[in-house]
Structure formats: C-alpha cells, structure tokens
C-alpha positions as CSV (number, residue, x, y, z in Angstrom):
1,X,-13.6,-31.3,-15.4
2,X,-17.2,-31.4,-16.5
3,X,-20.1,-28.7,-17.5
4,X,-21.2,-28.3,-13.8
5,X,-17.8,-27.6,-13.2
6,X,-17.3,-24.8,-15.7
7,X,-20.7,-23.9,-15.0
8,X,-19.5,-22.7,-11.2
9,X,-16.5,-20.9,-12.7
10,X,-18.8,-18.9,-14.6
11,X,-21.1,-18.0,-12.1
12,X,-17.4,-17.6,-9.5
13,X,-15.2,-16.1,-11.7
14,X,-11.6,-15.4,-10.1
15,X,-12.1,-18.6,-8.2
16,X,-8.6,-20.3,-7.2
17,X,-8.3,-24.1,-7.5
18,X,-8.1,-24.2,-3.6
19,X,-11.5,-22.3,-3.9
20,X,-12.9,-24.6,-6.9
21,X,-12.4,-27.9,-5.1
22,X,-13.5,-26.9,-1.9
23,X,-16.9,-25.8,-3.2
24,X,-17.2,-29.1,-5.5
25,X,-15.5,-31.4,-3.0
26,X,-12.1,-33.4,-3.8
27,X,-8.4,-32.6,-4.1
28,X,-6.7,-30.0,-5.6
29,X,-4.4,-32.0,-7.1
30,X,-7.5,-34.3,-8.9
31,X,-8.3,-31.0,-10.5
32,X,-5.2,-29.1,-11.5
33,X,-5.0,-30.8,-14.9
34,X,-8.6,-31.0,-16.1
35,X,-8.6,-27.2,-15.5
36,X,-5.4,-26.7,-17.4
37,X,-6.9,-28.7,-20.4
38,X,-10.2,-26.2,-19.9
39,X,-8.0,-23.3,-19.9
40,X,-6.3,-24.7,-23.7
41,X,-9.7,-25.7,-24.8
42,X,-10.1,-21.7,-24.5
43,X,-13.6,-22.5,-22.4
44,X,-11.8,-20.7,-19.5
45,X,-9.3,-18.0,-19.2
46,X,-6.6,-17.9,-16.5
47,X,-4.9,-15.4,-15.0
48,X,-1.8,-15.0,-12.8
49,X,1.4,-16.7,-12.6
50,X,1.6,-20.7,-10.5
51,X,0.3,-20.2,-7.0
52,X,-1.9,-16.9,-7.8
53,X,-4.0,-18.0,-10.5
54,X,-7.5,-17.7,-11.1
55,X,-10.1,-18.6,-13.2
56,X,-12.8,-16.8,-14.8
C-alpha cells in the first residue's frame, strides 16, 4: 500500500477494504495485508472487529 493509497483513506475515512479496492481497482485479498502493516506502522487507525472494519 503506497501514499496515493493512504492518501484516499484520508480524504475517505471509514472506508472498508471492499470500499478501498473498489475505488483503486484490484482484490481485496491483494490489499488486506499492506493495510494491516499501515495500520501497525500507526499511519492509519482501524476500527471494528474482522468483517466490520474500517479505516480512517
């Protein structure tokens, strides 16, 4: 996951994953992990619990 993508985070915040990779294009599952190692980098937050989180 690069800037551009943390970039429309920050301008979406709350955004699903679902809603992440359909406005960048790709698969869900191509981006699950580069947004969990965002999310440790502390870059992100995340909030909810497996299939309700989102990001902001």
């Amino acid at each position: 996951m690069g800037e551009p993508d943390v970039v429309y985070v920050v301008r979406n915040p709350g955004a699903s994953v679902e809603q992440i990779t359909d406005a960048l294009g790709g698969a869900t599952k191509d981006l699950q992990l580069p947004i969990v190692r965002v999310v440790a980098a502390k870059k992100l937050t995340a909030t909810g619990q497996t299939r309700g989180t989102t990001t902001s």
